[in-house]
C-alpha positions as CSV (number, residue, x, y, z in Angstrom):
1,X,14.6,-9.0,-26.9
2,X,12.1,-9.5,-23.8
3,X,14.2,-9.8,-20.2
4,X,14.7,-13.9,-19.6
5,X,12.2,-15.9,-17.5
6,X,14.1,-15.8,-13.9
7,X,12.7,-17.5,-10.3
8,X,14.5,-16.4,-7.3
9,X,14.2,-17.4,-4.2
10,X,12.0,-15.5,-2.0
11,X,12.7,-12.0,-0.9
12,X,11.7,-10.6,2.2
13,X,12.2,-6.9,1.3
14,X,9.0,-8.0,-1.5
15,X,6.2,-7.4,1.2
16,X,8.3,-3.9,2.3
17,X,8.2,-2.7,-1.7
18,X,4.5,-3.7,-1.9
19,X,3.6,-2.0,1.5
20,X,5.6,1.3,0.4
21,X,3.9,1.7,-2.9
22,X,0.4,0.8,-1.6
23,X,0.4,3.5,1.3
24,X,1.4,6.3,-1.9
25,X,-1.3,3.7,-3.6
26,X,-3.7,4.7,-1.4
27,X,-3.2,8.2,-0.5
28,X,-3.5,9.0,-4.6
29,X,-7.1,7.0,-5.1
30,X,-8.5,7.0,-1.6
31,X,-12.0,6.3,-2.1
32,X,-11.9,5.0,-6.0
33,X,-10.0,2.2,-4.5
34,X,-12.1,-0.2,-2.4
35,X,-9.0,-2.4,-2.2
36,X,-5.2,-3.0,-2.5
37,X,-3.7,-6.2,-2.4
38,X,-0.4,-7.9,-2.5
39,X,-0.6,-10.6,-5.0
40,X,1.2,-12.8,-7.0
41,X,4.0,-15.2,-6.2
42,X,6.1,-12.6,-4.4
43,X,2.7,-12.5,-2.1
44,X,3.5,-15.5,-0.7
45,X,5.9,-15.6,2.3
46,X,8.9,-18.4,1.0
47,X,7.5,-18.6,-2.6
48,X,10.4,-18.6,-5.3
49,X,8.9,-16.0,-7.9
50,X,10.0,-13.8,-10.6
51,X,11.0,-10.3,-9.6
52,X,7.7,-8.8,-9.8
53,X,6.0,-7.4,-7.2
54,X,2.0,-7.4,-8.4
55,X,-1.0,-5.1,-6.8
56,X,-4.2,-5.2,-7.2
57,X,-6.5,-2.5,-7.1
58,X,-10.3,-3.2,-6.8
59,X,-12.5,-0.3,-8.3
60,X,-16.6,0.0,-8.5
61,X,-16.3,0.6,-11.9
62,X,-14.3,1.2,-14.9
63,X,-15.5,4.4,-15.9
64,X,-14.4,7.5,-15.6
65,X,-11.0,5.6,-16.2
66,X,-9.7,8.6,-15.2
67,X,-10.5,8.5,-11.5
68,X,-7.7,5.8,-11.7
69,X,-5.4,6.1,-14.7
70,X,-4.3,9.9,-13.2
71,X,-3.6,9.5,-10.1
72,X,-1.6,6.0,-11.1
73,X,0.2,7.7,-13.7
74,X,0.9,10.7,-11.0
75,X,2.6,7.6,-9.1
76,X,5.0,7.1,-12.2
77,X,2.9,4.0,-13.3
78,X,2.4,3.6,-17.3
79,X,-0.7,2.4,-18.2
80,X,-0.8,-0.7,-20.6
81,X,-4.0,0.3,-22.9
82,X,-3.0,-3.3,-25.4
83,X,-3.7,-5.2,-22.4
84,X,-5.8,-8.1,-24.3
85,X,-7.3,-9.0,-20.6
86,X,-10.7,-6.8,-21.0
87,X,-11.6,-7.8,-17.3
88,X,-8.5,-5.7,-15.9
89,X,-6.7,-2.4,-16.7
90,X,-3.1,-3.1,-16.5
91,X,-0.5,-0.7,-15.5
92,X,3.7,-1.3,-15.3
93,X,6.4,0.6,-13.0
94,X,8.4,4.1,-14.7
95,X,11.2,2.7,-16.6
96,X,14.4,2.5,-14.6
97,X,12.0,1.3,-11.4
98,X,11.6,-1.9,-9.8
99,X,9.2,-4.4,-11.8
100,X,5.6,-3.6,-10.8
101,X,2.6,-4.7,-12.1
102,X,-0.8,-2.8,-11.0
103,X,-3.8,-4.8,-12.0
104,X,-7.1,-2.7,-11.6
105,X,-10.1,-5.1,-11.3
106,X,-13.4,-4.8,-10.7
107,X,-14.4,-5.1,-7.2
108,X,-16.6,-8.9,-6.5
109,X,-15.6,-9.8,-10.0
110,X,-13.8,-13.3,-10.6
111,X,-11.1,-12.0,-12.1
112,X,-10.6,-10.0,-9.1
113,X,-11.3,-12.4,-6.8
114,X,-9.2,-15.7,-8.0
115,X,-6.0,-14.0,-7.7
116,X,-7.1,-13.4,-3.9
117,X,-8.0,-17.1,-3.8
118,X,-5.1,-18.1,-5.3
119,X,-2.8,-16.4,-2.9
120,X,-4.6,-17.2,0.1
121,X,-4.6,-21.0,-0.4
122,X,-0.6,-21.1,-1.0
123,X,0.3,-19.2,2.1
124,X,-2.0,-21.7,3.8
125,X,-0.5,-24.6,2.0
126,X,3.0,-24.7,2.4
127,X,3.8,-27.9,0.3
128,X,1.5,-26.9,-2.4
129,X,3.6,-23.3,-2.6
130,X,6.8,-25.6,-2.6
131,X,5.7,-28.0,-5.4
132,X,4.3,-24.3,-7.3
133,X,7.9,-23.1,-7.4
134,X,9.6,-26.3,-8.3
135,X,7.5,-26.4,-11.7
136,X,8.1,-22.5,-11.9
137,X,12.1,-23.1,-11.7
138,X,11.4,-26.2,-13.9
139,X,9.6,-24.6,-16.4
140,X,11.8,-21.1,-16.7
141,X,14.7,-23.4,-17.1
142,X,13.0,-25.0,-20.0
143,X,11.5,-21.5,-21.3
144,X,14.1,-18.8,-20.3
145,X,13.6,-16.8,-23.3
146,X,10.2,-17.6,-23.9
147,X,7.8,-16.0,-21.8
148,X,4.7,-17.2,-23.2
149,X,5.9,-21.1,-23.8
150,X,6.5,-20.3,-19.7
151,X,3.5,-19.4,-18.9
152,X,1.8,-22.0,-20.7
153,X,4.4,-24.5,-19.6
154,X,3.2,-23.3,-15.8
155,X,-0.6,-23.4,-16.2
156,X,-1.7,-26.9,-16.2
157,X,0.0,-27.6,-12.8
158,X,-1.5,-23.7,-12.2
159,X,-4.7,-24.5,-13.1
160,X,-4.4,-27.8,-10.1
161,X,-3.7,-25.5,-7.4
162,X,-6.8,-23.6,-8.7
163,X,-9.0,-26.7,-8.4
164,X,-7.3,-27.5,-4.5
165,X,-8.1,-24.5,-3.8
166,X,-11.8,-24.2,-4.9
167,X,-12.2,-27.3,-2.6
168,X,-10.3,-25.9,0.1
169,X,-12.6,-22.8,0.1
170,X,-15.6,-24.4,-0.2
171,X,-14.5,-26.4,3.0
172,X,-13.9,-23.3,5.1
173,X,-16.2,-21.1,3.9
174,X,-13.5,-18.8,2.3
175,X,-14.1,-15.1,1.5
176,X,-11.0,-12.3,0.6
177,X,-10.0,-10.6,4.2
178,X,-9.4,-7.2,4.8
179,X,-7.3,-5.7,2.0
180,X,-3.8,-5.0,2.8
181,X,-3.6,-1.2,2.5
């Protein structure tokens, strides 16, 4: 049976685990990854989330998979080769570890770059991230032990924020900032 769907409030030792993994992130890849970035809900300073600290790693290319996949999997991480996303390579913590998601994305690509988006707009927009979390708690309430009906439950309000945001970058000029290890 899969784990129930569970928000929690925000925690602030979130930004400590993501920081820890990405330094031994980055010392395993140095150069095959461009970037590593804190993403996701738990991203997002006072966003309720599900306990799942997600990182991105943006690589020039897929191939050799290896130049990834080893030194991840040296880390502990277990790569996800059913992924059905075939614009990321997906990667989950050691069992018996905190949840982690690693999601290796092409560098420039959408994929990579909405979840940067995404994450940039709510920690600018503080009601936005508190009406996101409302419909999160609302929704795993609804779905505990359904992760899919959550997720679909989620993305029309999901798929709002997306739009807000599109304007809200298009007004400023928005562009990912430095990555965050």
């Amino acid at each position: 049976m899969n784990e129930p769907v569970e928000i929690v409030s925000y925690q602030t030792e979130w930004p400590t685990a993501f920081k820890e993994l990405a330094q031994r992130m980055r010392s395993a890849l140095g150069d095959v990854a461009v970037r590593i970035d804190h993403i996701g809900s738990t991203s997002v300073p006072g966003l309720a989330a599900k306990p799942v600290v997600d990182i991105q790693v943006s690589v020039r290319s897929f191939d050799p998979e290896e130049a990834f996949q080893a030194p991840l999997e040296a880390l502990g991480m277990k790569y996800r080769r059913n992924n059905p996303e075939r614009t990321k390579r997906y990667f989950r913590e050691a069992p018996g570890k905190p949840r982690t998601h690693i999601h290796v994305r092409l560098l420039g690509s959408f994929s990579e770059q909405f979840p940067l988006l995404f994450r940039d707009y709510l920690r600018a927009h503080e009601l936005d991230a508190a009406e996101y979390a409302a419909v999160k708690r609302r929704c795993a309430a609804r779905f505990r032990h359904d992760r899919v009906g959550y997720v679909a439950a989620k993305s029309a309000h999901m798929w709002e924020i997306v739009r807000r945001a599109d304007e809200w970058a298009q007004q400023i000029g928005w562009v990912p900032g430095p990555a965050d290890a």
